[in-house]
Backbone bond lengths (Angstrom), bond angles and torsions (degrees), N, CA, C in turn:
res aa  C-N    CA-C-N  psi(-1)  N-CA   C-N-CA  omega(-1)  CA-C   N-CA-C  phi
1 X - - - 1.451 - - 1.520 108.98 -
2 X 1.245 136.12 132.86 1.092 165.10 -161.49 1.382 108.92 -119.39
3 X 1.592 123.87 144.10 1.308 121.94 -166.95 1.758 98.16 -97.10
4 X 1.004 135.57 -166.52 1.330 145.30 163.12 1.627 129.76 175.03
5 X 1.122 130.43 -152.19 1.220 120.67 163.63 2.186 110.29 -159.66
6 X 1.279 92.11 170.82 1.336 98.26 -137.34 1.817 89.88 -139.73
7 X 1.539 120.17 66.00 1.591 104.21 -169.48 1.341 114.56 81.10
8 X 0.771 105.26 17.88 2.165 112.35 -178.12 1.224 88.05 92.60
9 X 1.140 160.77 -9.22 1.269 141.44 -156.68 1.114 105.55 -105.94
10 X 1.512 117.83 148.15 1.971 114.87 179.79 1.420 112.49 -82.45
11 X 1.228 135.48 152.21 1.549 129.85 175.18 1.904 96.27 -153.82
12 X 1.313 95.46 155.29 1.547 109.50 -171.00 1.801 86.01 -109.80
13 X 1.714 94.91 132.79 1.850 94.14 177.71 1.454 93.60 -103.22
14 X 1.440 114.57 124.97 1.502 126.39 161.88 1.541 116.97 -130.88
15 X 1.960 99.40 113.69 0.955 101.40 175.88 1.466 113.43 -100.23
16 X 1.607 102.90 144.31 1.401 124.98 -174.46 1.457 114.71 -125.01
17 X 1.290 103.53 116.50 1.818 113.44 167.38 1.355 104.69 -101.47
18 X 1.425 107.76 137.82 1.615 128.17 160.15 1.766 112.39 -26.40
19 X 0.714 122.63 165.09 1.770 136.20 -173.82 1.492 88.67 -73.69
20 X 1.511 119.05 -56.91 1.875 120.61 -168.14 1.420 98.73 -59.86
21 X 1.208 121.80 -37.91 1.634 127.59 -155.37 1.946 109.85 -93.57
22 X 1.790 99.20 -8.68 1.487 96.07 175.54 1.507 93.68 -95.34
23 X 1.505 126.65 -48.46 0.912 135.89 157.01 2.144 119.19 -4.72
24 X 1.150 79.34 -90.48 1.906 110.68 179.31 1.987 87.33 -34.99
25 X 1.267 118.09 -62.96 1.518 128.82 -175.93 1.265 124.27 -65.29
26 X 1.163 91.75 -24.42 1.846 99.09 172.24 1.580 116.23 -86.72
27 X 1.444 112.83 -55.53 1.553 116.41 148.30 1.782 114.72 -18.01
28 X 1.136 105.22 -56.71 2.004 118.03 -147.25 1.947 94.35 -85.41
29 X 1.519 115.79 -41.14 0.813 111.42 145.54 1.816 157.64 -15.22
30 X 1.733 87.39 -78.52 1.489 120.69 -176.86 1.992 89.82 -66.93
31 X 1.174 112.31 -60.44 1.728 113.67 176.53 1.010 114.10 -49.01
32 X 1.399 140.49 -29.18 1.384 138.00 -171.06 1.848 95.74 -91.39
33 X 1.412 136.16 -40.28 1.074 129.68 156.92 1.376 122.47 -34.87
34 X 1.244 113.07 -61.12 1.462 137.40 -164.60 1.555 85.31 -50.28
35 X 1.404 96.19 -64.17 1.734 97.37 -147.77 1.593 115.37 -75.05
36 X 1.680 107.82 -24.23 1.794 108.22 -176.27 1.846 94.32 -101.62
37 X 1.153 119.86 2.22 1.556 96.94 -174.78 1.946 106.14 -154.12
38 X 1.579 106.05 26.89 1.385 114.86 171.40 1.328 119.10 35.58
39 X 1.469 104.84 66.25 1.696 111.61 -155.41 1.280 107.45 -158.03
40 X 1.241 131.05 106.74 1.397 135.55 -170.70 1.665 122.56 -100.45
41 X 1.178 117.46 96.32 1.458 129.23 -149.22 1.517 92.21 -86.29
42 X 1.357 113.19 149.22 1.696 126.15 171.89 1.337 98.54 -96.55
43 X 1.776 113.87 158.66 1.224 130.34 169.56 2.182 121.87 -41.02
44 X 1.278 82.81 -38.68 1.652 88.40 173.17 1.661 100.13 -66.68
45 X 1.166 104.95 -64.25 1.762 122.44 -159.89 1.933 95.73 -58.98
46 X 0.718 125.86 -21.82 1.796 127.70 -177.12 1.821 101.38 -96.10
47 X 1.157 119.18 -25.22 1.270 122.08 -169.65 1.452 107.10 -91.79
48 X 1.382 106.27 -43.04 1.587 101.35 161.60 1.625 133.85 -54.28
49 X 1.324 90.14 -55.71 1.760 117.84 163.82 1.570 110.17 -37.02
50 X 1.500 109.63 -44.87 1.219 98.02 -178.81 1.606 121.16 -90.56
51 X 0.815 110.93 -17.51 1.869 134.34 179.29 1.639 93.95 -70.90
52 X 1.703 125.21 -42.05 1.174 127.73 173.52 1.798 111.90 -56.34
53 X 1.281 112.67 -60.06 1.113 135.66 -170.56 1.671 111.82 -57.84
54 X 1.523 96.15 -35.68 2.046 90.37 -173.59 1.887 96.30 -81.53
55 X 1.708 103.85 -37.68 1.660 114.00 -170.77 2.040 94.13 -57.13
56 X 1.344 126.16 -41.31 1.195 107.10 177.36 1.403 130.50 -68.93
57 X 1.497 118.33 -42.04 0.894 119.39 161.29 1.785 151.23 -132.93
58 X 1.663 96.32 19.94 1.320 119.54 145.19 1.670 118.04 -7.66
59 X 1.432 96.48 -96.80 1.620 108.61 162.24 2.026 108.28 -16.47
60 X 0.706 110.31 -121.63 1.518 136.99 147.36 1.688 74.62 28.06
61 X 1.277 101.22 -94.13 1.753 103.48 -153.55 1.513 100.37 -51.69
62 X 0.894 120.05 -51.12 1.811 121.87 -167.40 1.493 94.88 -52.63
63 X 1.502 117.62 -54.30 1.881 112.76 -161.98 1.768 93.66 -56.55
64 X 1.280 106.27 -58.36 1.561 92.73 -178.59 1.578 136.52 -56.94
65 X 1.332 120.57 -34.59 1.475 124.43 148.17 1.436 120.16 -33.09
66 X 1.387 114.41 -54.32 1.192 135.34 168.55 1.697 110.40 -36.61
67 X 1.148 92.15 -72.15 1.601 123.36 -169.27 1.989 92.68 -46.27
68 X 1.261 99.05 -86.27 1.528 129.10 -172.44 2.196 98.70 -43.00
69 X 1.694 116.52 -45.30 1.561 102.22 175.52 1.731 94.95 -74.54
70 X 1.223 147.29 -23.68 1.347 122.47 153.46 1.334 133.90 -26.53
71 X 1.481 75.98 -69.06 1.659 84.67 -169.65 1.642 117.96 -59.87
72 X 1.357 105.96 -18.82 1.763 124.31 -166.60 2.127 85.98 -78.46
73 X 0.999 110.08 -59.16 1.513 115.04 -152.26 1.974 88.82 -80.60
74 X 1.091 123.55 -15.61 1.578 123.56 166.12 1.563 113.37 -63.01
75 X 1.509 105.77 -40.40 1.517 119.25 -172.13 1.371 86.20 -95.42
76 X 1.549 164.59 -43.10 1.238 137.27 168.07 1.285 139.64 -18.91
77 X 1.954 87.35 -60.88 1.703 134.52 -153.00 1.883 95.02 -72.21
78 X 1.595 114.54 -37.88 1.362 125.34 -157.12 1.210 113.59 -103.17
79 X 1.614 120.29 9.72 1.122 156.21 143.97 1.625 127.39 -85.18
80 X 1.245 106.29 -11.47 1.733 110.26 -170.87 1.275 97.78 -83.93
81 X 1.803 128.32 -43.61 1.212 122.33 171.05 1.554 136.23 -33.23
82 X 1.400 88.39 -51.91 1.904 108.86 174.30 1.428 99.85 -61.94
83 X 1.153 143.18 -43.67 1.130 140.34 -135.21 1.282 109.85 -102.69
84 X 1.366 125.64 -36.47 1.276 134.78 -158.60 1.574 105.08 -112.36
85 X 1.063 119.85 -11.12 1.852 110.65 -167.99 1.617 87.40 -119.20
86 X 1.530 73.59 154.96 1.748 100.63 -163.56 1.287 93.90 -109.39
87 X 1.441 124.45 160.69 0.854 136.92 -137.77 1.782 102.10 -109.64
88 X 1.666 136.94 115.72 1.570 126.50 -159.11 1.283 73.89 -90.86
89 X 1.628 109.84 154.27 1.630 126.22 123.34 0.831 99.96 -128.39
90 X 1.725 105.92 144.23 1.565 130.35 169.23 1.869 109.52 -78.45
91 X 0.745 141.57 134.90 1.235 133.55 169.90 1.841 122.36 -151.00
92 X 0.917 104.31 108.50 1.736 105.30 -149.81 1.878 88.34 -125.89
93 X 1.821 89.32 128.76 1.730 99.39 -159.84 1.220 95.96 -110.96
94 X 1.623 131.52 16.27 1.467 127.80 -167.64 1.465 104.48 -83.68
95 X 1.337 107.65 173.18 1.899 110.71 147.95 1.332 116.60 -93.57
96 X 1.655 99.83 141.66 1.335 110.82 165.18 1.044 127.15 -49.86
């Protein structure tokens, strides 16, 4: 967990996966060991690894998600104009 801020305000970012979803990562992990570095990791030793892996770059991925649904809901938002307003004509049938 990494400190940050949030509106001036401080907030601690902790990311949390479901038990299936540390699970599923710890598995996908431990196989990618196995297979690029002939090394068969235990349930402790993969669980750390992965607690290592989100603490390095956790942060990092979240600011950019962050960053990148900005930029997505900027290009929405700057589109709502076009989209939603109808179109005035003035048209005035009197005499001058």
């Amino acid at each position: 967990m990494r400190p940050g801020s949030l509106h001036g305000h401080s907030i601690l970012l902790a990311i949390r996966f479901s038990e299936e979803q540390r699970n599923r990562i710890r598995q996908a992990l431990a196989g990618y060991v196995r297979e690029h570095f002939d090394h068969e990791m235990g349930d402790l030793q993969s669980e750390v690894f992965l607690d290592f892996v989100v603490g390095l770059v956790g942060a990092s991925a979240y600011n950019q998600a962050v960053t990148d649904a900005q930029a997505w809901l900027q290009g929405k938002l700057g589109d709502l104009g076009g989209d939603v307003h109808e179109v005035v004509e003035f048209e005035w049938e009197g005499k001058p």
